[in-house]
C-alpha positions in Angstrom: 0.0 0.0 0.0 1.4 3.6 -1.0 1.9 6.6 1.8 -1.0 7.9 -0.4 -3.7 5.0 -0.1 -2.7 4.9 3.8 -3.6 8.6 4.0 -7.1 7.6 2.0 -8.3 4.7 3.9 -7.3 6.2 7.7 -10.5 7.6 9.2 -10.3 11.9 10.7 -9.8 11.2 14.3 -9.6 14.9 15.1 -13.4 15.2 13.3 -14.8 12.0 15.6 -13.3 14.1 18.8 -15.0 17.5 17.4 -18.5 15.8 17.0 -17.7 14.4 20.8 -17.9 18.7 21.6 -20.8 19.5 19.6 -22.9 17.0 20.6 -22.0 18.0 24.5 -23.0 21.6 23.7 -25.8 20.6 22.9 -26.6 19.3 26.3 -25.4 22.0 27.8 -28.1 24.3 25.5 -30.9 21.5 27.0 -29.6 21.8 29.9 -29.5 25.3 30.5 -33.0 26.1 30.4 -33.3 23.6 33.8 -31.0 25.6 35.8 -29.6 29.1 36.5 -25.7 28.3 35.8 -22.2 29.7 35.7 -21.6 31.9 33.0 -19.5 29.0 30.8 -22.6 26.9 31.1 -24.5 30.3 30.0 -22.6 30.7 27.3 -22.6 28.0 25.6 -26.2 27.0 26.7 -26.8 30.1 24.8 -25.9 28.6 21.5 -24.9 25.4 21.8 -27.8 24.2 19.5 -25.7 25.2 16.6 -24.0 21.7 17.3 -26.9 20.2 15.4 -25.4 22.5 12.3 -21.6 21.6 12.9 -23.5 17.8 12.5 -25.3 18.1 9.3 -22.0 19.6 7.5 -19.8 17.2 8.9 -22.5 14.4 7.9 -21.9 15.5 4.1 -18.1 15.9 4.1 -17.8 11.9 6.0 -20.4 10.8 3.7 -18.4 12.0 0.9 -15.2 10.5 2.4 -17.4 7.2 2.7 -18.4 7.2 -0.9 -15.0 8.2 -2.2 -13.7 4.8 -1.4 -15.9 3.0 -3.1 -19.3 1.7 -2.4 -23.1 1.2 -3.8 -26.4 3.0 -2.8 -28.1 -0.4 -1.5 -24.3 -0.8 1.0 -24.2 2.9 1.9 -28.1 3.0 2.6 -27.8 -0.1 4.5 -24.7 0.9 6.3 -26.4 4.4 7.8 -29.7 2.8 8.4 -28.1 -0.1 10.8 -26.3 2.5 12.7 -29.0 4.9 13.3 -32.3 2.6 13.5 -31.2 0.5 16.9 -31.1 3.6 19.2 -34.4 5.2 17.4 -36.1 2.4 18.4 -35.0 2.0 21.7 -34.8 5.5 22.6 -38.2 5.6 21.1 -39.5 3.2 23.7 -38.2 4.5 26.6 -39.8 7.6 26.4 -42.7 5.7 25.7 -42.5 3.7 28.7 -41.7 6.9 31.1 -45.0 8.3 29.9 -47.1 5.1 30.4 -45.4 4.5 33.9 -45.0 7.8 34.7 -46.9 10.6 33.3 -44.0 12.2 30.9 -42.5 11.2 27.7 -39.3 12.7 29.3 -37.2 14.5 26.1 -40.2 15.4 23.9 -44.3 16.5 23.4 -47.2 13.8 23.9 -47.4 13.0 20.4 -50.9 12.1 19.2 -50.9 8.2 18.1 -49.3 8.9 14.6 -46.7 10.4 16.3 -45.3 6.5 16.8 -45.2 5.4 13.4 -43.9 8.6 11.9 -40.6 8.6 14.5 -40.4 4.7 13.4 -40.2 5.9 9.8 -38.2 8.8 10.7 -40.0 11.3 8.8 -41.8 13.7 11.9 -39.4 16.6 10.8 -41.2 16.8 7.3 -44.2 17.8 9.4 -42.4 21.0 10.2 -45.0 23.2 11.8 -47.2 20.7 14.2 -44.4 21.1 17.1 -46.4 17.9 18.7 -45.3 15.5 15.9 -41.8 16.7 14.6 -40.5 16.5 18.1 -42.5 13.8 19.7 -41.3 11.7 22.3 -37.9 12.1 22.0 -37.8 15.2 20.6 -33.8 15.0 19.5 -34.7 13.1 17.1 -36.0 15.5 15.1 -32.9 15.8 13.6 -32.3 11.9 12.6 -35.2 12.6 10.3 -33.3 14.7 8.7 -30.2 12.5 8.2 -32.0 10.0 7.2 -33.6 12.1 3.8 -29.9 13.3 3.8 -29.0 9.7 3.9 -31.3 8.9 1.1 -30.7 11.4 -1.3 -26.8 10.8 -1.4 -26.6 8.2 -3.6 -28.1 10.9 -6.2 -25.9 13.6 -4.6 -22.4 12.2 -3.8 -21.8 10.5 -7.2 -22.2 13.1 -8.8 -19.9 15.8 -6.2 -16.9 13.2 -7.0 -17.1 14.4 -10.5 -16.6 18.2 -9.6 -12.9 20.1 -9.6 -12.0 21.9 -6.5 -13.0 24.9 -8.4 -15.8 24.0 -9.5 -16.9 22.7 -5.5 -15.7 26.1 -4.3 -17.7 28.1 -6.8 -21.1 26.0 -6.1 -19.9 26.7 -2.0 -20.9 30.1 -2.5 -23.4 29.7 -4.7 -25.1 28.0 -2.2 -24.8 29.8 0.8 -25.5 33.1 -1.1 -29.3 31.7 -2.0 -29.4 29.4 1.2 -28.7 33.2 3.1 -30.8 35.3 0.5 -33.6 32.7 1.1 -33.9 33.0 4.7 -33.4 36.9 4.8 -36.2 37.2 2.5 -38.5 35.3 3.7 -38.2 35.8 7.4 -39.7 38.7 8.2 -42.7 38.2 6.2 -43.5 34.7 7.0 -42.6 34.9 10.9 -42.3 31.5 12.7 -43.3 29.4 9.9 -40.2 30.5 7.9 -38.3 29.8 10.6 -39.8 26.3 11.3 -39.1 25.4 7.6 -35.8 26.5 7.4 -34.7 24.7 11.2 -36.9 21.5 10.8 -37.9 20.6 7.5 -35.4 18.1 5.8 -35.1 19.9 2.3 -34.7 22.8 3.9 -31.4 21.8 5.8 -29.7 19.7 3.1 -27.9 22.6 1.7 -25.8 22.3 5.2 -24.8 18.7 4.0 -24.1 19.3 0.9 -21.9 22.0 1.3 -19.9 19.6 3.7 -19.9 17.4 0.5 -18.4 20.0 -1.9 -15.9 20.7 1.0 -14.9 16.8 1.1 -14.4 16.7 -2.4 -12.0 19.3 -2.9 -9.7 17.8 -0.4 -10.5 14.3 -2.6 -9.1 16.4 -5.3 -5.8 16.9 -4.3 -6.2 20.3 -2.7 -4.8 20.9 0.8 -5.6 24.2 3.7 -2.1 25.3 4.4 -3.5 27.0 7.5 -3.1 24.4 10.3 -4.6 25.4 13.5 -7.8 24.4 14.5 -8.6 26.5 17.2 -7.7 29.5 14.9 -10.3 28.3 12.4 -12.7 27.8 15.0 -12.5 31.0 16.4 -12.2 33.1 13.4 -14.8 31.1 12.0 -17.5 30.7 14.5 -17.0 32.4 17.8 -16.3 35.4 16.1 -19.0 36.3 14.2 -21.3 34.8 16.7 -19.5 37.4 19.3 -20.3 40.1 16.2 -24.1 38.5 15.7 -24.5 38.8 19.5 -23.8 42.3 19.5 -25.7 43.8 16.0 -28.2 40.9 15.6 -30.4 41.8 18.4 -33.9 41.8 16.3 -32.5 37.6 15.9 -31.7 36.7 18.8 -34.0 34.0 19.2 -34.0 32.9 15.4 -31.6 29.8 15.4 -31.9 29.6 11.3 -30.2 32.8 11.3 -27.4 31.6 13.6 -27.2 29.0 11.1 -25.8 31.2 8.8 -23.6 33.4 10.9 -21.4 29.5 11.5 -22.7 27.2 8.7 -18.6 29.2 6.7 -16.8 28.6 10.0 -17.8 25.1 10.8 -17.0 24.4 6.9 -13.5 25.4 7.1 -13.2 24.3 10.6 -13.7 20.6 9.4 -11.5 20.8 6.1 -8.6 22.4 8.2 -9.0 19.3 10.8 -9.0 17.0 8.3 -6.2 18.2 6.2 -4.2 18.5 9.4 -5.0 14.6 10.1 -4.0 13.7 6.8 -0.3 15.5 7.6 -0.2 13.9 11.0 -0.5 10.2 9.9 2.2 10.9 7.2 4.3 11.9 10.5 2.4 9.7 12.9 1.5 12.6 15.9 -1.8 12.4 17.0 -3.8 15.8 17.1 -4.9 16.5 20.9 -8.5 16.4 19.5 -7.4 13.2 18.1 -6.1 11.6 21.4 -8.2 7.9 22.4 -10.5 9.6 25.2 -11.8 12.4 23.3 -12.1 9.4 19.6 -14.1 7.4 22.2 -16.3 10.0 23.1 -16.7 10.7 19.9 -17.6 7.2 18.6 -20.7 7.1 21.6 -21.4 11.0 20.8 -24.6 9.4 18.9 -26.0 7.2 21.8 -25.0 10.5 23.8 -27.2 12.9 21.4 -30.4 10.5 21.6 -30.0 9.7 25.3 -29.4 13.2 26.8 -32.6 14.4 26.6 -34.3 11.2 28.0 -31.8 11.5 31.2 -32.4 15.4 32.1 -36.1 14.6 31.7 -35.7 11.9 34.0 -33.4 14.3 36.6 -35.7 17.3 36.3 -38.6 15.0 37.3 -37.1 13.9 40.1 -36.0 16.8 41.5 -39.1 17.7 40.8 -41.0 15.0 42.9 -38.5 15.6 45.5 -39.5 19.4 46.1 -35.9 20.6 44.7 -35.8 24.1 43.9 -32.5 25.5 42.7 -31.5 29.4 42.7 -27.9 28.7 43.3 -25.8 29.3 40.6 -23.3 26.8 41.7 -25.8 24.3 42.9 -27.3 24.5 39.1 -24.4 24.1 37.9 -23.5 21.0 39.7 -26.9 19.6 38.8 -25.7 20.8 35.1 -22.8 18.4 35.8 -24.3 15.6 37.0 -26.7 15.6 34.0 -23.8 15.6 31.8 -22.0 12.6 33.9 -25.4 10.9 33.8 -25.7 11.4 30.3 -22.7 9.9 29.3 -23.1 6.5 31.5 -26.4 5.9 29.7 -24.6 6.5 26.2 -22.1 4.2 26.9 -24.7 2.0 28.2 -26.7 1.9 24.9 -23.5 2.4 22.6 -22.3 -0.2 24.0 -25.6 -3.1 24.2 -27.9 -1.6 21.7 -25.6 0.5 19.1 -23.2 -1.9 18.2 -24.5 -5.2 18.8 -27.6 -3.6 17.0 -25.9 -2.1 14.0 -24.3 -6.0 13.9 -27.6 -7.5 14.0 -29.1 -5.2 11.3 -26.4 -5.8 9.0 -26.6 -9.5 9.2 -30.3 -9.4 8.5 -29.7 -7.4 5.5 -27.0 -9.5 3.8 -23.8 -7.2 5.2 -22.0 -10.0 7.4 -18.8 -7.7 7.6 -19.1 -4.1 10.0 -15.3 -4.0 9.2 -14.8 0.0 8.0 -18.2 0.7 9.7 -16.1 3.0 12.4 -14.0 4.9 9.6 -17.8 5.1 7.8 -19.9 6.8 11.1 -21.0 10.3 10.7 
């Protein structure tokens, strides 16, 4: 094997410990609204649902990755599908159960009965504006409906990205976000919420975010390389600072996450293409990136059973607190509750990443003629 097909076939270690941080912001933006905090919870409480956008782009640019190396659409679908559809399900049911047994679905609305079948077909998000069906149940997964049409469409999609130059994927970059930006602008103040409900929840409406992390993916297939290496530099340039300038002259948004979208969806793209171009340098000199290091890869690989579980666990902490009179105005006693959540949180992911994820995505793939989960790891989004 050549120094170039060992660069090809190692997976981005640094982008498996970055989706380990998004998904805990967005814990700590759930979390948040539980208890008054210290002001690094507040902060990032604040906007740590943008992790959900730092997901979708990374999901294309992986995806890309995934395809590059050669596959069909019946392996890719089934590949994505017997990761995701274990946890659905179970998560799924547990919040079920917790409103049987105990009165509250835990993470989401009481659904109406529809509501079932539609999260077991993962398509509530299409129904956009009935808040009681797109996020039913476990509300998170919301999102998962949109991954899945993602998932779907890039068969379509992907083949045809790995015939574009990296001029050609630059130009349609900002093509895109110049009508995906025009678009919201426009329609925002004349439609009100329902604009914003279709641009945050409705799966055509968020695909643009994938695909630009495909186009991004496919220029560093091409042969291009970021010479700018730092990843905290790109991260703050990219994203903290305009949400610092947003903050400040974006007052009339402040509660519009679709525009927020915007302000990060550049930073987060070049955030991930200067990770993995830095990955691809460190395996030629075999360093490991700190984002890279085996804690923060492990976190990364249960980051999904983290996203789908998080919810279900502060429901489940807020009701009992609840039943047990607890009222907290401390800052610090919040924000030692915020902790524990988060600690929580993590034992039930690696509870379910580790009896229901991967035994699951095993089963699934035996079921539906895929006896080998070998590459599956290098494959997750």
């Amino acid at each position: 094997m050549t120094q170039v097909e060992q660069v090809r076939v190692q997976r981005f270690d640094s982008l498996t410990g970055m989706r380990a941080l998004a998904a805990l912001a967005v814990a700590i933006h759930h979390g948040s609204a539980f208890w008054p905090t210290i002001p690094v919870f507040v902060v990032i409480g604040r906007y740590g649902y943008i992790g959900v956008d730092f997901f979708f782009c990374l999901s294309g640019f992986v995806m890309q990755w995934a395809w590059s190396r050669g596959t069909n659409a019946r392996d890719f679908l089934t590949r994505r599908f017997s990761r995701l559809y274990p946890v659905i399900v179970v998560s799924l049911g547990i919040s079920l159960l917790a409103y049987k047994y105990l009165g509250n679905p835990l993470a989401g609305y009481v659904g109406p009965p529809r509501s079932v079948p539609y999260n077991l077909l993962m398509i509530q998000s299409w129904f956009f504006n009935e808040s009681t069906i797109r996020q039913a149940w476990n509300g998170v997964t919301w999102s998962l409906s949109c991954e899945m049409f993602f998932y779907v469409c890039s068969p379509f999609l992907l083949a045809r990205i790995m015939r574009l130059s990296a001029r050609t994927c630059t130009l349609l970059i900002g093509g895109i976000l110049t009508v995906y930006c025009a678009a919201q602008l426009i329609s925002d103040p004349t439609v009100g919420s329902s604009s914003q409900n279709f641009f945050y929840y409705f799966p055509p409406a968020r695909i643009p975010e994938f695909i630009i992390g495909a186009l991004a993916c496919q220029i560093i297939i091409s042969g291009y390389r970021l010479r700018f290496r730092s990843v905290t530099l790109a991260f703050v340039a990219g994203v903290l600072l305009p949400l610092l300038i947003y903050s400040q002259l974006g007052a009339r948004w402040q509660t519009e996450y679709t525009i927020v979208s915007l302000v990060v969806l550049p930073g987060f793209t070049f955030t991930i293409m200067v990770a993995a171009c830095r990955d691809m340098r460190r395996t030629r000199v075999k360093r490991t990136a700190l984002l890279g290091t085996g804690r923060l890869v492990w976190l990364g690989d249960v980051s999904y059973s983290y996203y789908m579980m998080h919810a279900l666990v502060l429901g489940a902490v807020g009701l009992a607190l609840s039943d047990m009179g607890v009222v907290t105005t401390s800052t610090w006693l919040g924000s030692l509750w915020m902790v524990i959540f988060l600690a929580l949180s993590l034992l039930a992911a690696w509870i379910v990443w580790r009896l229901i994820e991967r035994p699951g995505q095993r089963v699934l793939l035996h079921a539906l003629g895929r006896r080998s989960v070998k590459g599956q790891a290098e494959a997750a989004a």
